[in-house]
C-alpha positions as CSV (number, residue, x, y, z in Angstrom):
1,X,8.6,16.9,-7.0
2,X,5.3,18.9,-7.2
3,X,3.7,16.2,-9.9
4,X,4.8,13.8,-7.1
5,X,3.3,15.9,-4.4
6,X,0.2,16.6,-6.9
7,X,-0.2,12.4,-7.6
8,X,0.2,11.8,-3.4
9,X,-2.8,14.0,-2.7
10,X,-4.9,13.0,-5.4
11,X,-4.5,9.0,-3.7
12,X,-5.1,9.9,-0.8
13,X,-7.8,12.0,-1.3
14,X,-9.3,8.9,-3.6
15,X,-8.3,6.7,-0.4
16,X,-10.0,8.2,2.6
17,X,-13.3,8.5,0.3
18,X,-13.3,5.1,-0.6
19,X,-11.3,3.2,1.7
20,X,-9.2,1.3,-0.8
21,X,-5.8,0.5,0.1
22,X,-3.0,2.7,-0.3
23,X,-0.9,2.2,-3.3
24,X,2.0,-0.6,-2.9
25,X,5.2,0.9,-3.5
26,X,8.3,-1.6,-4.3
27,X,11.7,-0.4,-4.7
28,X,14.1,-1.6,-7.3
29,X,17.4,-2.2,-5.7
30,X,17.6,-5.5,-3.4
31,X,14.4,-5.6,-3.5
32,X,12.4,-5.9,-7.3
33,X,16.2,-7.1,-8.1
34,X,18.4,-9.2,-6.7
35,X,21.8,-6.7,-7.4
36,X,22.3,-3.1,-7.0
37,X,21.2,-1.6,-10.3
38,X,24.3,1.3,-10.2
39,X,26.3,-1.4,-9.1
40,X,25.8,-3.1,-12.6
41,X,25.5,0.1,-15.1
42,X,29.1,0.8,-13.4
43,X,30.4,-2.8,-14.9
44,X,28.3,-2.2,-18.2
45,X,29.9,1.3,-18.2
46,X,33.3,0.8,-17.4
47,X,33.4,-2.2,-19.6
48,X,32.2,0.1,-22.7
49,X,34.7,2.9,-22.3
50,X,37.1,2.3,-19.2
51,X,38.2,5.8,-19.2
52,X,35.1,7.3,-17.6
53,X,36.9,5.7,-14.5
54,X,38.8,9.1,-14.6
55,X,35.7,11.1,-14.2
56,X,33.6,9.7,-12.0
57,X,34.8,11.8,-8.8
58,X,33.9,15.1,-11.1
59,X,30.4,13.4,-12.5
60,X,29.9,12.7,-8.6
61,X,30.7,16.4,-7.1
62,X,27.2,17.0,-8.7
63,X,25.4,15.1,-7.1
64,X,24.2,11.4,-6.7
65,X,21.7,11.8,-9.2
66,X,23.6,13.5,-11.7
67,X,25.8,10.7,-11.2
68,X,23.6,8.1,-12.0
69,X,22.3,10.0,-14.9
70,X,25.9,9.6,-16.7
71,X,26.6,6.1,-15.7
72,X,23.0,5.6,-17.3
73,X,24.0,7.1,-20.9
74,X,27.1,5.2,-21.2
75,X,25.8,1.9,-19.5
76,X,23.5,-0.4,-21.4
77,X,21.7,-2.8,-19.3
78,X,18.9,-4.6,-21.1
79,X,15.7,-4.7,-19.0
80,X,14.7,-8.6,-19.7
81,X,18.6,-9.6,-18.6
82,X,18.1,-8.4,-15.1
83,X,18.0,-10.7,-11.9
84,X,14.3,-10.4,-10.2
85,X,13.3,-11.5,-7.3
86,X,10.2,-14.2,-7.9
87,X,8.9,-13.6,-4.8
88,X,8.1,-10.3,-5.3
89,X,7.7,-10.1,-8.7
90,X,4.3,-12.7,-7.5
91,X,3.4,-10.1,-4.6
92,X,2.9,-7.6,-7.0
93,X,0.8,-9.3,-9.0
94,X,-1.3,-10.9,-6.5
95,X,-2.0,-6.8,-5.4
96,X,-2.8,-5.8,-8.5
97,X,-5.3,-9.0,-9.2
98,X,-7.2,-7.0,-6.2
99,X,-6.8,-4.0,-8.0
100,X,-4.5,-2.5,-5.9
101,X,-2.1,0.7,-7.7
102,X,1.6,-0.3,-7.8
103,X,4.1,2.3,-7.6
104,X,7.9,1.4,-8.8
105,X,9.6,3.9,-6.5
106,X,13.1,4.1,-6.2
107,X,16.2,6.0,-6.0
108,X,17.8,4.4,-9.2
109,X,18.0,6.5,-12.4
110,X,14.4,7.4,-13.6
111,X,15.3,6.3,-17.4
112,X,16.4,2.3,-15.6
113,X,13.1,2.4,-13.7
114,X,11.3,3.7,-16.9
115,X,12.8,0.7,-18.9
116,X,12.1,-2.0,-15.9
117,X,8.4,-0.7,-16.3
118,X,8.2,-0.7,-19.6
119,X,9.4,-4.5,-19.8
120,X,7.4,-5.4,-16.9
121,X,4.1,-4.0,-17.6
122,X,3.2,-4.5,-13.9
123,X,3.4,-0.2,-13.1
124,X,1.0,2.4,-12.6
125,X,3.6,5.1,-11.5
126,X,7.5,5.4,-11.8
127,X,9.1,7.6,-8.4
128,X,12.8,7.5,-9.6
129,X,16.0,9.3,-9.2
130,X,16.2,12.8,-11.3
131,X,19.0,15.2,-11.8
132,X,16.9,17.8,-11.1
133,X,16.0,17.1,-7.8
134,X,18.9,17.2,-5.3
135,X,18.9,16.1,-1.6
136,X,21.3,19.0,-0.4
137,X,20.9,18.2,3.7
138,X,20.2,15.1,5.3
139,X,20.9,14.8,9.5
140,X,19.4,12.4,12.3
141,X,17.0,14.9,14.3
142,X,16.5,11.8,16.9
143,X,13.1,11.6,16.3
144,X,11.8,14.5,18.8
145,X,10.7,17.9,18.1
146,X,13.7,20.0,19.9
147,X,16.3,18.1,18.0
148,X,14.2,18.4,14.6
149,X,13.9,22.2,15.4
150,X,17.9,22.5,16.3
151,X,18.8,20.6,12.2
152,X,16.3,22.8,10.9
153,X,17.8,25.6,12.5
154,X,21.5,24.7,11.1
155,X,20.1,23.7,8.2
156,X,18.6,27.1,7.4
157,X,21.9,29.2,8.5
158,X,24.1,27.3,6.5
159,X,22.0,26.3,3.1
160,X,22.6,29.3,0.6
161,X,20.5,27.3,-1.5
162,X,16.5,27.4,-1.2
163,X,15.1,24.3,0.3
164,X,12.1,23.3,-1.7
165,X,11.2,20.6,0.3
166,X,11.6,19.0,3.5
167,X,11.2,14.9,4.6
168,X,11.0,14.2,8.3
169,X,11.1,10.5,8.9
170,X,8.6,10.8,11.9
171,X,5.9,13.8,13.3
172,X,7.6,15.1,16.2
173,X,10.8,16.3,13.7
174,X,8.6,18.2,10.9
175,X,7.0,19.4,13.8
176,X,10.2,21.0,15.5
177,X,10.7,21.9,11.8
178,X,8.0,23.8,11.4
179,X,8.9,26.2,14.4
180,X,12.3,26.9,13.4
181,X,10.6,28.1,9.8
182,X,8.5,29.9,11.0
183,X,11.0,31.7,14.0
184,X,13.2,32.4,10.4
185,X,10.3,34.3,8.9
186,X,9.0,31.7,6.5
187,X,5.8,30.1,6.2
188,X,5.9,25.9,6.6
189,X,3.7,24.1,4.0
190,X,4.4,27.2,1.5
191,X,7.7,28.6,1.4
192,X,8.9,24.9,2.0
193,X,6.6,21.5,1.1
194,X,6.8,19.5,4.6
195,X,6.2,15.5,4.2
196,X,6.4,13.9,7.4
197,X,6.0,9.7,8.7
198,X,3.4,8.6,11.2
199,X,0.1,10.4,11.0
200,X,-0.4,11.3,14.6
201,X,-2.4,14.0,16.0
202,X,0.2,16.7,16.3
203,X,0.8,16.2,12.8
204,X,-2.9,16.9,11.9
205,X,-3.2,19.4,14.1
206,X,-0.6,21.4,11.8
207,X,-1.8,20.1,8.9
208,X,-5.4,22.0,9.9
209,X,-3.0,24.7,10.7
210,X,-1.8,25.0,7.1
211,X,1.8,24.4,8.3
212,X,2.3,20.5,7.3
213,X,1.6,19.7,3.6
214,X,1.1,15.3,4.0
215,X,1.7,13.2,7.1
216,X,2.3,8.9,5.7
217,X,0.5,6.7,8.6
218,X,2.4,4.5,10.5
219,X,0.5,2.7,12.7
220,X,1.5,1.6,16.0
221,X,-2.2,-0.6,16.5
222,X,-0.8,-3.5,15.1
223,X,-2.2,-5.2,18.9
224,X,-5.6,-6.4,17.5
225,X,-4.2,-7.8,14.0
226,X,-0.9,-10.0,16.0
227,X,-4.0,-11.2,18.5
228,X,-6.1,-12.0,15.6
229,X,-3.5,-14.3,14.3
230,X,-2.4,-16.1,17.2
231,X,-6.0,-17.0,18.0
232,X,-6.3,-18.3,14.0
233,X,-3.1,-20.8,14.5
234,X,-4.9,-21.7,17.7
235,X,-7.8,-22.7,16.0
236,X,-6.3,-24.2,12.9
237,X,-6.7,-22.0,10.8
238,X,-4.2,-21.0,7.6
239,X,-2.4,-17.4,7.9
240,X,-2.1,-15.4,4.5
241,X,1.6,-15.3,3.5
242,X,1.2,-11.4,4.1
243,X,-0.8,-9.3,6.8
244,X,-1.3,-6.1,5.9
245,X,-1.7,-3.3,8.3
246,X,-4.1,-0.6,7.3
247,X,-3.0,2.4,7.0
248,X,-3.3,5.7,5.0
249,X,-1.2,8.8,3.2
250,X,-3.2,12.3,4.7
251,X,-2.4,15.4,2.9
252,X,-3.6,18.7,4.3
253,X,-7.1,19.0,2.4
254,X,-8.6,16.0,4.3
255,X,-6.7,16.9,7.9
256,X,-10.2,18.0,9.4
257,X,-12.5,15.1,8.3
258,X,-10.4,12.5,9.2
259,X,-9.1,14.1,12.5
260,X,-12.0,13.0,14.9
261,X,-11.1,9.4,13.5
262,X,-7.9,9.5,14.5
263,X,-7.0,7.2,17.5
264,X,-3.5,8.1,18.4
C-alpha cells in the first residue's frame, strides 16, 4: 500500500506540472475480460484436486485475498486462453499510441494480473489483490460528513486491529473521518493514510492542513464538454467514440498551488 501511495503521488505530481492526462486504469474482471477471473481459477481448481472444496470456508475466514491467493496456486489458468474483451483491449492501445500510462488495477490475485501483463505487454503498473493487505471494515457513510464521522467513530471502538489506511468514496466522508481521528487522539494523514473521491475544496483545505493524504477528482463540470458536443452533431461534425473529462489525482504536496485553480 505505501509503494502504491508512493507511485500515486509521484503521477500526480508529474500531472499537475505538465498537464498530461492522468493514467488510465482498466480493471480485469468484466471489464479487460469477459468472465470473472476467480470464477474460473475455482473451475481450474476444483477440476485439479476436488477436495479443496472442503476447505474453502477455512481458506476464506482469512480473508478474500488470502482466498484468492490459494485458489491461485492450485488453479492454472493460461494467460493467452483467456476471454478479452476487443473493445477494450483497442481502448488501451489507442491511449497508449498518445502516450498515455496504463494501469491494470484490480482486485484479482496480483500473480493473475502479473501473468495477464506479462502476456499482454500493454502495462505500465499492476494494482492487484495481496494477502498482505486486508480490507477489515467497509460501511456506507451516505456520503456526508456526520455520517462518515459516526462509521469512523464505530469503526475505531470496535477495530482491535490498527487501520493503516482509510478510502472514502467522496470528500465530505474522509472529511467527517478526519474529526472523529482526531477527537480519538490520532493524527489523520499520519497515524492513518486518508484517500478520498472528488477533489473539492474542503478536501484541499485539509490536505493544506496536513490531515488528508490524496483527494481523486471527480468533476461535476461536465456542462461545457455535453454543450460542446451537441453543438458538433449540430453542425455535422463526427464525435470521438470517447470524451474524456479532464480531471486529476491531488496528493497533499501540491494542495496549495493548485487550490486557487480550483473551481468547485
Amino acid at each position: 500500500m505505501n509503494e502504491a501511495s508512493a507511485s500515486a503521488s509521484s503521477t500526480a505530481r508529474a500531472q499537475a506540472a505538465t498537464g498530461a492526462l492522468p493514467p488510465l486504469c482498466v480493471d480485469l474482471d468484466g471489464t479487460l475480460l469477459r468472465t470473472d477471473s476467480l470464477h474460473e481459477a475455482l473451475v481450474s481448481a476444483l477440476r485439479r484436486a476436488p477436495w479443496i472444496a472442503l476447505v474453502l470456508p477455512f481458506w476464506l475466514l482469512r480473508g478474500l485475498a488470502a482466498f484468492k491467493r490459494e485458489v491461485m496456486r492450485r488453479a492454472r489458468l493460461d494467460p493467452a486462453l483467456l476471454p478479452y474483451e476487443p473493445v477494450v483491449l483497442d481502448l488501451i492501445r489507442g491511449e497508449r499510441a498518445k502516450g498515455r500510462r496504463v494501469v491494470l488495477a484490480t482486485a484479482a490475485d496480483e500473480t493473475l494480473a502479473r501473468a495477464v501483463a506479462a502476456h499482454l505487454d500493454l502495462f505500465e503498473e499492476i494494482i492487484a489483490s495481496n494477502p498482505r493487505f486486508k480490507i477489515i471494515r467497509s460501511q456506507s457513510g451516505e456520503f456526508t460528513r456526520s455520517k462518515g464521522k459516526e462509521v469512523m467513530e464505530a469503526f475505531l471502538k470496535a477495530e482491535t486491529r490498527k487501520i493503516h489506511l482509510l478510502f472514502a468514496h467522496n470528500d465530505d466522508m474522509a472529511i467527517g473521518a478526519i474529526q472523529a481521528i482526531e477527537e480519538a487522539g490520532m493524527k489523520p494523514a499520519q497515524d492513518i493514510i486518508i484517500i478520498s473521491i472528488d477533489a473539492v475544496k474542503g478536501a484541499f483545505e485539509a490536505m493544506m492542513a496536513g490531515k488528508l493524504n490524496v483527494s481523486v477528482e471527480c468533476s461535476p463540470l461536465l456542462g461545457p464538454q455535453l454543450m460542446a458536443a451537441v453543438a458538433d452533431i449540430k453542425a455535422g461534425k463526427p464525435l470521438p467514440k470517447r470524451i474524456l473529462t479532464k480531471e486529476g489525482i491531488f496528493p497533499m504536496e501540491v494542495a496549495k498551488a493548485e487550490f486557487p485553480n480550483r473551481k468547485y
